[in-house]
C-alpha positions, 0 to 999 in steps of 0.5 A: 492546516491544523494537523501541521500545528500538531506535527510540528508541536511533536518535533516534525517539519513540514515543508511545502511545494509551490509546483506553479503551473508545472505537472507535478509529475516533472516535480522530483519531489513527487516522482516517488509518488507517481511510481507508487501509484503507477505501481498500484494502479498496474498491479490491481487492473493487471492481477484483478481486473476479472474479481469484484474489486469493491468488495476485495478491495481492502485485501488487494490493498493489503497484500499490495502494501505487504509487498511494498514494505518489504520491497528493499528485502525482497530475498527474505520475502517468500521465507517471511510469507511462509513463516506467517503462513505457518504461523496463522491459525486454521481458517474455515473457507467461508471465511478466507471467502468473506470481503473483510476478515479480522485474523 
């Protein structure tokens, strides 16, 4: 694949599975994939199966990957959320209601 030649030109290594007829998910390389998708997946259809998905789902997405990047630090997490409450600007409501919003 092309971007492959372009990850390897900046220094990067990219190494390949053959899972042969195995499920991938009995592959230990792709069971950290399996739980974040699992995660996903349980967390969207539990949270926000009664809300138009579609048209939100690029802030479920991100609210999700909020969450998950700060998942190994999760003692600080409601005192960095207030901070970036804190510090965000007033919004008027119909914006905070519209599906895609730049802050």
């Amino acid at each position: 694949m092309a971007c492959f030649g372009a990850v390897t030109k900046i220094g990067c290594s990219h190494h390949f599975t053959v899972i042969a007829g195995r499920k991938p998910k009995e592959t230990p390389e792709f069971r950290w994939i399996n739980t974040i998708l699992g995660n996903l997946k349980t967390s969207l259809s539990g949270c926000y199966h009664a809300f138009n998905f579609r048209k939100y789902a690029a802030r479920y997405l991100a609210a999700f990957s909020y969450r998950f990047n700060r998942r190994f630090d999760l003692c600080s997490l409601h005192e960095r959320l207030l901070i970036a409450a804190a510090s965000t600007t007033p919004q008027p409501l119909h914006s905070i209601r519209m599906a895609d919003v730049c802050c």
